[in-house]
C-alpha positions as CSV (number, residue, x, y, z in Angstrom):
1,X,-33.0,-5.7,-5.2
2,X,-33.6,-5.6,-1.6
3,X,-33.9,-9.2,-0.7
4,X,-32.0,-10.3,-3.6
5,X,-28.7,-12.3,-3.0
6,X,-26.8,-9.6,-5.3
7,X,-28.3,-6.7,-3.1
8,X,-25.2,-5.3,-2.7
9,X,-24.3,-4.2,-6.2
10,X,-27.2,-1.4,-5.9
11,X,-24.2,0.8,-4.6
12,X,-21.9,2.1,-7.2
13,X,-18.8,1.9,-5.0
14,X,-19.8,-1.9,-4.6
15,X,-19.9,-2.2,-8.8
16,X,-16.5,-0.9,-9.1
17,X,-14.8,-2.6,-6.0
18,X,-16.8,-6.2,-7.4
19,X,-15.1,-5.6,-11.3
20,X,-11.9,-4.1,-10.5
21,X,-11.2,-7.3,-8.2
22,X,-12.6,-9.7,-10.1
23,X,-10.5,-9.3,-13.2
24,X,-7.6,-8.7,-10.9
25,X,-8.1,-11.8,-8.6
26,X,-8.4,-14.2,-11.9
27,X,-4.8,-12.9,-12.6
28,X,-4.0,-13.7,-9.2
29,X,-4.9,-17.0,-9.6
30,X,-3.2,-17.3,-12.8
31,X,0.2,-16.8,-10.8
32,X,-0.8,-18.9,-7.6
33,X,-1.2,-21.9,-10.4
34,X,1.9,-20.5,-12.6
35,X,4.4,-20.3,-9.5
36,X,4.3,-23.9,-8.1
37,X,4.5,-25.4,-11.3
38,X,7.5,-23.6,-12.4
39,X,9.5,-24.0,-9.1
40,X,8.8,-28.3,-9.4
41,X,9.4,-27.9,-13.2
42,X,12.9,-25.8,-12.3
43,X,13.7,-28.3,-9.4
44,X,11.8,-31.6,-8.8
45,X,11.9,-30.7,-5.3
46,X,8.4,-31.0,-3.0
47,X,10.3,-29.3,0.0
48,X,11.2,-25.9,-2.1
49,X,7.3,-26.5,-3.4
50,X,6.1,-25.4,0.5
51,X,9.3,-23.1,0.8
52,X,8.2,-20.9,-2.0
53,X,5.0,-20.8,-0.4
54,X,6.5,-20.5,2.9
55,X,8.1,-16.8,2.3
56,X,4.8,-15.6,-0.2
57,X,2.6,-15.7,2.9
58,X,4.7,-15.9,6.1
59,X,4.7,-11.7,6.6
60,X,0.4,-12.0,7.0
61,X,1.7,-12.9,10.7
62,X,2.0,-9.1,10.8
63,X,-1.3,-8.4,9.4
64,X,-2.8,-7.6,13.3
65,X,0.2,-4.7,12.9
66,X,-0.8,-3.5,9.4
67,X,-4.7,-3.7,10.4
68,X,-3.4,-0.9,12.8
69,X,-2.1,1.1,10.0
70,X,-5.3,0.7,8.2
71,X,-7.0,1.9,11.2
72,X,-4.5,4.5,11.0
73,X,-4.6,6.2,7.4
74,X,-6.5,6.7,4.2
75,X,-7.5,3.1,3.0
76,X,-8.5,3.8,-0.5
77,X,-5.3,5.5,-1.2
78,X,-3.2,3.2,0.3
79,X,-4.9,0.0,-1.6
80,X,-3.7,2.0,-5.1
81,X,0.0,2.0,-4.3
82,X,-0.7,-1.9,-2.8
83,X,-2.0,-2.7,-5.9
84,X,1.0,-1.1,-8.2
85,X,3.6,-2.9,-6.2
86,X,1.9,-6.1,-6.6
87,X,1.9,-5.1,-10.4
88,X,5.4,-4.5,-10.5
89,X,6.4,-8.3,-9.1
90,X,4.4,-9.9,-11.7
91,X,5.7,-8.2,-14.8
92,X,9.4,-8.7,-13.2
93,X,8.7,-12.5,-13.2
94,X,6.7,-13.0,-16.3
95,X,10.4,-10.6,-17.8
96,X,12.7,-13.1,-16.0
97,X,10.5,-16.2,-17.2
98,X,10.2,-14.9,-20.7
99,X,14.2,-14.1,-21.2
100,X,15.1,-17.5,-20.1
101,X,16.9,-16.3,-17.1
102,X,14.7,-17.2,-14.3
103,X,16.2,-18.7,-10.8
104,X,15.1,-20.0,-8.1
105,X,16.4,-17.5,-6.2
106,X,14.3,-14.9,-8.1
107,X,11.6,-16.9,-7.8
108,X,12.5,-16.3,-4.0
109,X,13.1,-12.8,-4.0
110,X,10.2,-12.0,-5.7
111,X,8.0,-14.3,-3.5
112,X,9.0,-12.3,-0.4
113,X,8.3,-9.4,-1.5
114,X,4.5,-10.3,-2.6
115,X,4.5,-11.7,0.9
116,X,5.5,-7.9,2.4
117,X,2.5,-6.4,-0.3
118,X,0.2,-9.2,1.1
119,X,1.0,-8.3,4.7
120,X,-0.5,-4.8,4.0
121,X,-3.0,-5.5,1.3
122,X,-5.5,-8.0,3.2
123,X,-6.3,-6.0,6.5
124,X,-6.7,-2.8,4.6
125,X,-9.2,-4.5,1.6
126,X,-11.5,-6.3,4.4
127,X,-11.5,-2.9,6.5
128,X,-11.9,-1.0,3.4
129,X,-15.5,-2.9,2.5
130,X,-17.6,-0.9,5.5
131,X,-16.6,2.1,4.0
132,X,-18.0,1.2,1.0
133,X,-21.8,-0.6,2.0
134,X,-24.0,0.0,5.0
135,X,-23.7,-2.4,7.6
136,X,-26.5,-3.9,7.1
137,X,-25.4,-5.1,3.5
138,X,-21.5,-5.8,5.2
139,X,-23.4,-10.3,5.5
140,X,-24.4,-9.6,1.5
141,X,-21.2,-8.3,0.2
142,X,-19.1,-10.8,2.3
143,X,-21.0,-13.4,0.5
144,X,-20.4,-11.6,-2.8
145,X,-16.8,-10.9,-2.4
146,X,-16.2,-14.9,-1.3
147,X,-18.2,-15.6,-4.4
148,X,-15.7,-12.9,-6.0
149,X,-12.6,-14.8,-5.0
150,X,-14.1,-18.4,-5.7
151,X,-15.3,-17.7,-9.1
152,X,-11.9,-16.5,-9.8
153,X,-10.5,-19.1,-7.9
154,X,-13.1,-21.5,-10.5
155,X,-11.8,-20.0,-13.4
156,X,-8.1,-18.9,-13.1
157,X,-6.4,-22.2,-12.4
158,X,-8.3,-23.8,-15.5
159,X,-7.1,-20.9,-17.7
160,X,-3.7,-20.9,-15.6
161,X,-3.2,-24.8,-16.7
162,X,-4.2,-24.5,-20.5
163,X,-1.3,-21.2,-20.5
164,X,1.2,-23.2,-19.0
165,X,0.4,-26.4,-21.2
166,X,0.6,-24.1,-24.1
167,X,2.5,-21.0,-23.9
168,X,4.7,-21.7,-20.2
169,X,4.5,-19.6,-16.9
170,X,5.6,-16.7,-18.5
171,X,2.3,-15.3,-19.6
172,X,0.6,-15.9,-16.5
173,X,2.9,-13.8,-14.6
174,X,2.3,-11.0,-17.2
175,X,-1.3,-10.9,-17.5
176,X,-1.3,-11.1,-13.7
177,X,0.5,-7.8,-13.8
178,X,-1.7,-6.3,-16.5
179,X,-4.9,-7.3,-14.6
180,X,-4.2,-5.2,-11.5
181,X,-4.4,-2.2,-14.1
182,X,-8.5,-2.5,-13.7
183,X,-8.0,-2.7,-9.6
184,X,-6.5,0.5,-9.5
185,X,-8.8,2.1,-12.0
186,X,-11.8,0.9,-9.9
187,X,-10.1,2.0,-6.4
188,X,-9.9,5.6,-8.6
189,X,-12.9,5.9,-9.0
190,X,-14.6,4.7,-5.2
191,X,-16.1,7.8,-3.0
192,X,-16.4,6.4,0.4
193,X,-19.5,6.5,2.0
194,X,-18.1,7.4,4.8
195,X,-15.1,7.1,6.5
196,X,-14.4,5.3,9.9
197,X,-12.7,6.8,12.5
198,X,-8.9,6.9,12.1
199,X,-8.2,9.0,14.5
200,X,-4.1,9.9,15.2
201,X,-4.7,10.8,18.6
202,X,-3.1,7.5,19.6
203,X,-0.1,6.3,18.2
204,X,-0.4,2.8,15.6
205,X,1.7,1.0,18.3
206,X,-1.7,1.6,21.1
207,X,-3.8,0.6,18.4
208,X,-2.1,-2.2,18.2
209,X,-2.2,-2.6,21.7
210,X,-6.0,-2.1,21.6
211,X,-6.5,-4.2,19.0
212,X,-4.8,-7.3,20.6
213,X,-6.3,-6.6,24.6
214,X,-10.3,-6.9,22.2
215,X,-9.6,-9.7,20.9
216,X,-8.2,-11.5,24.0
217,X,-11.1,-10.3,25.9
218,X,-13.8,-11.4,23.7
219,X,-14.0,-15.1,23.8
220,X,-16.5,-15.7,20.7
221,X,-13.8,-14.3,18.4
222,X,-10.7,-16.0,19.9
223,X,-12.1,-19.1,19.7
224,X,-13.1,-18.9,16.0
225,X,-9.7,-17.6,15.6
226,X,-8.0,-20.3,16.9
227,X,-10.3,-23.0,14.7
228,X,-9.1,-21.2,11.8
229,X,-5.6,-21.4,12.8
230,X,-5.7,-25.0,13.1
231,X,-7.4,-25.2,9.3
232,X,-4.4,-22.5,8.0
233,X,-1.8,-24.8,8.9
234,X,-3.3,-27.9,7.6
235,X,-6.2,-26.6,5.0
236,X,-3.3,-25.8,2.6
237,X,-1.7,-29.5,2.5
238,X,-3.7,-30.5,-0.4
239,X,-3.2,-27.5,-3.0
240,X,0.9,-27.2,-1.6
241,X,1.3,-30.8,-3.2
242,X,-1.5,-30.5,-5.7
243,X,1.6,-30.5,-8.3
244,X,2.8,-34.0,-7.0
245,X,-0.6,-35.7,-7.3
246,X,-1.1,-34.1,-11.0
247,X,2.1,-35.4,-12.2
248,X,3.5,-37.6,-10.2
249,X,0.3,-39.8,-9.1
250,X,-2.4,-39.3,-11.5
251,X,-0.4,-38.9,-14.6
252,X,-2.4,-35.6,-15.6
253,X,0.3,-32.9,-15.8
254,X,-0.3,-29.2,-15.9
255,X,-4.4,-29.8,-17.0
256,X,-4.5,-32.2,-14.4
257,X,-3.4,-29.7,-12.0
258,X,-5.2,-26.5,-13.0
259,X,-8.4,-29.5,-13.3
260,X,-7.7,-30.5,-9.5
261,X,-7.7,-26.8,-8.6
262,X,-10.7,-25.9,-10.2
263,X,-12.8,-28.4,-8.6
264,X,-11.7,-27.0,-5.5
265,X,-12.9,-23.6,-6.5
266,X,-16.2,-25.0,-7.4
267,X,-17.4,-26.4,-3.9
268,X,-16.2,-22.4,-3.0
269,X,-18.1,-20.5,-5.5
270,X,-21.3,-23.3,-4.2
271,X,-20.7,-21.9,-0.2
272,X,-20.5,-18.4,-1.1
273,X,-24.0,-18.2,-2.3
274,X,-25.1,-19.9,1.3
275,X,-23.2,-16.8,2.7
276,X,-24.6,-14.1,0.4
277,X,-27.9,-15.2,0.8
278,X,-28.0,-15.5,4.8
279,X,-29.8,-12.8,6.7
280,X,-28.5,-13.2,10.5
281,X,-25.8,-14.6,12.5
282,X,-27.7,-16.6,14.8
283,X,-26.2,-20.5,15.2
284,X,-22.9,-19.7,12.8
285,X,-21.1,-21.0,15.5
286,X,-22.5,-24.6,14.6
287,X,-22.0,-23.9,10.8
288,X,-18.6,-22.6,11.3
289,X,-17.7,-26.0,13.5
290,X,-19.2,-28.1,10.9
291,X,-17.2,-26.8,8.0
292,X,-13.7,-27.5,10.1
293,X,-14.7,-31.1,10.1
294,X,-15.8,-31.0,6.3
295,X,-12.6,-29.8,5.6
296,X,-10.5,-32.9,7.7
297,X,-13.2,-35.8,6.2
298,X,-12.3,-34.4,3.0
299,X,-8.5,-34.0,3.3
300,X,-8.5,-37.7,4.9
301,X,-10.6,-39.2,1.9
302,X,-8.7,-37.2,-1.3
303,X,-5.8,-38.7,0.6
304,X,-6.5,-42.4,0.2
305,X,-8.7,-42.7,-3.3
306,X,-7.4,-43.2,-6.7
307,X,-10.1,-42.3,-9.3
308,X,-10.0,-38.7,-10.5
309,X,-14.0,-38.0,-10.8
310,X,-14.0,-39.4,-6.8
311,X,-11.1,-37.1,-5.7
312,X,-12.8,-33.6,-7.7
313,X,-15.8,-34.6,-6.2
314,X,-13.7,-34.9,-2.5
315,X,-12.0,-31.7,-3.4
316,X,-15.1,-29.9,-4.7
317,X,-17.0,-30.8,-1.0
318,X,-13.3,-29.6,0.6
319,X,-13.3,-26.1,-1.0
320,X,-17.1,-25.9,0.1
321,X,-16.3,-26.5,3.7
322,X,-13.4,-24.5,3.6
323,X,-15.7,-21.5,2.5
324,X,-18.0,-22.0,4.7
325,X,-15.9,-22.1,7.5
326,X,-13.9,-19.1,6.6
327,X,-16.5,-16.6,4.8
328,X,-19.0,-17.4,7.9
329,X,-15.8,-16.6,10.7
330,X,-15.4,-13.5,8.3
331,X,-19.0,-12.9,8.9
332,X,-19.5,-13.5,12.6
333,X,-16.2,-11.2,13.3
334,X,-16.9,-8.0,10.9
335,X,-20.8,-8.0,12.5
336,X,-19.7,-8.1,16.4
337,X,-16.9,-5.6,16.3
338,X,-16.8,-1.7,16.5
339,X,-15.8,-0.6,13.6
340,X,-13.1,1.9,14.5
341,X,-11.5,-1.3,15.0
342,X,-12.1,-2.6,12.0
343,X,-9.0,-2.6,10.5
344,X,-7.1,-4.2,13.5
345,X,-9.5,-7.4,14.0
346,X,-9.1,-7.7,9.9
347,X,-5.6,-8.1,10.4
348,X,-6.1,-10.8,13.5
349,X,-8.7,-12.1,11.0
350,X,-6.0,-12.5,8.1
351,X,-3.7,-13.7,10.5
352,X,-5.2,-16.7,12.0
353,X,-5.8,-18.6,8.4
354,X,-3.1,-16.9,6.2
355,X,-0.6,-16.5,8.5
356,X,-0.5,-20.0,9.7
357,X,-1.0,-21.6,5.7
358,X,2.8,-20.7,5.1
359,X,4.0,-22.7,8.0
360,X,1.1,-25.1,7.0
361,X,3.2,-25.0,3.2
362,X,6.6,-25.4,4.9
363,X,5.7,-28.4,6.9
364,X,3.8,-30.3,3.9
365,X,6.9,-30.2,1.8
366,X,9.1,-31.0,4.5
367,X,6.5,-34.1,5.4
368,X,6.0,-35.4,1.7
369,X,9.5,-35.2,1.3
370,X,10.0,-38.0,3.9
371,X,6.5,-40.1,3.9
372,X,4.8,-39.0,0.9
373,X,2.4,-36.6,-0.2
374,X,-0.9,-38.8,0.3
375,X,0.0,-39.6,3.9
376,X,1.4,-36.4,4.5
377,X,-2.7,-34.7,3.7
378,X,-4.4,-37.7,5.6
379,X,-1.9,-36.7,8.7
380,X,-3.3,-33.2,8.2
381,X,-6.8,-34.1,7.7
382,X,-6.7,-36.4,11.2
383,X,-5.4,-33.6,12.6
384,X,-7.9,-30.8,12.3
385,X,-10.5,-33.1,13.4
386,X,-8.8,-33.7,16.6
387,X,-8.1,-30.3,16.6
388,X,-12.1,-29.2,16.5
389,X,-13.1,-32.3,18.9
390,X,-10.7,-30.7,21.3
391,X,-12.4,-26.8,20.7
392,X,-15.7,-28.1,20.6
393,X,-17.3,-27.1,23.7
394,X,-15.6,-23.1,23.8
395,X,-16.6,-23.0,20.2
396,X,-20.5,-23.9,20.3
397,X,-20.3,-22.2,24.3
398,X,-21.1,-18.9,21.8
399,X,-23.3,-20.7,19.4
């Protein structure tokens, strides 16, 4: 298994990190297709559609804080009481859902709160992985955990659309909360290989501090960061409004929708065998360029057709080049820092594409609100071209 793309799983801490997430992220994706399609169900409304989205994933702007706590304290412990608060939100939902008494200001409450578990979650898993493979596995399992995410992200929102079509939200919500019962079992059972320094002889704050003086003096990472900034708050125009164009334009409802999001997550699981089976870094600079303007063609061209095999196939090539672009960044970042710092460029990592999607969310409701959702996605699409014509030269400067 040396060579071999799935290299990786020959550690045991690997096997139980790979299923504990898997069956947990599928129930993630079950809510991520569940909670959009209850809030336009409950209101109509395409501005509260990027709101809701808005509050889940507006705290990852203090992921470069929380990276420092990860840096900071025991990482395997911490992911276990994560994981049980992110439990606890969606059996309250799948309750509230289930009794009849769901509002939108639940919907809200509950939102923010998985935005606050989020903010602490995603630094500390990404920091958490060199402690479970040697470095030089870190490209392989990358690849594998992107693969991870994407076949979940493949198979959750078809599942997520056949529950809603036949059963409602409710049950999403709940098996969402019952599938983080295998992450904490697996996170149980994970030894470390070893543990990175987290030394307390500085305080989280000079971390912090540390953290953000690397990353401004290292130009290869702050230009990648920026790229992905620009795709955050744009790359999330088209599955924000997915809802609208299922129901609204193609007539397709809640099969339609999970349908639209599944194509998505089948150009992903595609790139993250390209990443799992790559052996160096050299020219991801170019790759990672490249995959920016996939995303904007794409974005531009699901914006304009009408016939549902042409837009999968646009969406499919869209969630390719989104993986690319991100699990290659990903890549490039983990490999060229030190790893005591792990933790901290994780949470600058998580920041520049997460914590830019909810304002991304905000402004595509807001936008199809007043000029519709098509023209709202080809506005988005035109501009993260411009926006990678513009960071051309410092990005392939490092290539």
């Amino acid at each position: 298994m040396k060579d071999s793309i799935f290299k990786s799983f020959r550690h045991r801490n690997y096997q139980f990190f790979y299923a504990g997430q898997f069956i947990s992220v599928v129930g993630i994706w079950l809510q991520m297709v569940a909670t959009p399609w209850l809030v336009y169900r409950l209101t109509g409304s395409a501005f509260l559609l990027g709101f809701i989205s808005f509050v889940t994933q507006i705290f990852v702007l203090f992921s470069p804080f929380t990276g420092a706590i990860a840096d900071h304290i025991d990482k395997r412990k911490a992911l276990i009481v994560i994981e049980f608060f992110a439990m606890l939100q969606a059996l309250l939902l799948g309750v509230l859902v289930y009794s009849g008494t769901v509002q939108m200001w639940h919907i809200f409450a509950i939102s923010t709160f998985l935005g606050v578990v989020a903010a602490f979650d995603m630094p500390f898993r990404q920091a958490f992985l060199m402690e479970i493979v040697p470095k030089n596995d870190l490209m392989n399992a990358i690849g594998l955990n992107g693969m991870l995410f994407n076949s979940a992200r493949l198979v959750g929102p078809a599942i997520g659309g056949l529950l809603i079509s036949k059963f409602g939200e409710g049950l999403c919500f709940v098996l969402n909360g019952v599938t983080y019962i295998a992450a904490i079992i697996a996170l149980y059972y994970i030894v470390p290989a070893r543990v990175h320094d987290d030394s307390r002889e500085i305080s989280i704050v000079e971390k912090f501090r540390e953290g953000i003086s690397y990353v401004k003096g290292t130009p290869h990472i702050s230009s990648i960061l920026l790229l992905l900034s620009v795709t955050g708050l744009v790359g999330v125009f088209p599955v924000t409004l997915m809802p609208i164009f299922a129901k609204d334009i193609y007539g397709l409802g809640a099969k339609g929708f999970g349908m639209f999001m599944a194509a998505l997550g089948t150009g992903a699981v595609l790139a993250t065998f390209q990443i799992a089976s790559r052996k160096t870094t050299e020219g991801l600079p170019k790759v990672i360029y490249a995959g920016a303007w996939g995303i904007a063609a794409c974005m531009s061209v699901f914006a304009l057709v009408r016939n549902v095999p042409f837009a999968l196939l646009t969406l499919a090539v869209a969630g390719y080049a989104m993986v690319i672009q991100l699990g290659f960044s990903n890549t490039l970042i983990q490999m060229t820092s030190p790893e005591k710092m792990r933790g901290r460029i994780m949470g600058f990592f998580v920041m520049a594409f997460m914590g830019f999607m909810p304002v991304g969310s905000l402004v595509a409701g807001s936008l199809a609100h007043y000029i519709s959702a098509p023209l709202t996605i080809a506005l988005g699409g035109f501009s993260l071209g411009l926006s990678a014509i513009i960071l051309k030269k410092r990005i392939l400067n490092h290539a």
